[in-house]
N, C-alpha and C positions, 0 to 999 in steps of 0.2 A: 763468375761469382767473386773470386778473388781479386779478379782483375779490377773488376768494375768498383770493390769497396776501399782497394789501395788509390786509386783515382779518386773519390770520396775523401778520405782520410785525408789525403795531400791536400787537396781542396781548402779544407778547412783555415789549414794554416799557409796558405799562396805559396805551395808548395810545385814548382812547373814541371810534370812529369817530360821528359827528354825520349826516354826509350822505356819500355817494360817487354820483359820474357817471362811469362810464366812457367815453369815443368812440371811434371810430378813431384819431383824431390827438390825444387830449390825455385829463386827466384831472382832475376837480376834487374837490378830497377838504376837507371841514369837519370837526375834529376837536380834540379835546380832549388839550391833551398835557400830563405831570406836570411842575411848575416846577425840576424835577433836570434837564432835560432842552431843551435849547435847539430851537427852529424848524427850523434849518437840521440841526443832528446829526439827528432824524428825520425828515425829508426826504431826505438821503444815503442815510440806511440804509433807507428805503422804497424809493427810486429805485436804491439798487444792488440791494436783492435781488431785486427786480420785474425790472429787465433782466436779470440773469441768469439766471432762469426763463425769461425769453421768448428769449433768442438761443441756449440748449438745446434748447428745445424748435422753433425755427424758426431756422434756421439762415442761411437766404437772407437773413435782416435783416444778417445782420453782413459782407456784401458790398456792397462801394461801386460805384455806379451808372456 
């Protein structure tokens, strides 16, 4: 699920996925990004569109404990 939408995402912007590990609690992604496009801007837009699939589809995450 997660895996397959951060592939998606990268997609978008000819982003070349290298290596992906998904875990429970984190993720390490090695990847090749176009010099138009800075570190952090794909990083945000990976990390926002990933949570917002995930607290759609599971809701109980976006309650605070």
């Amino acid at each position: 699920m997660v895996e397959s939408r951060i592939e998606q995402v990268c997609s978008w912007y000819d982003v070349v996925i290298e290596e992906i590990s998904v875990q429970p609690d984190h993720i390490r992604l090695v990847c090749s990004i176009p010099p138009k496009y800075s570190v952090s801007k794909i990083v945000s837009i990976v990390k926002g569109n990933t949570a917002v699939q995930i607290f759609s589809k599971q809701n109980y995450l976006k309650e605070k404990p």
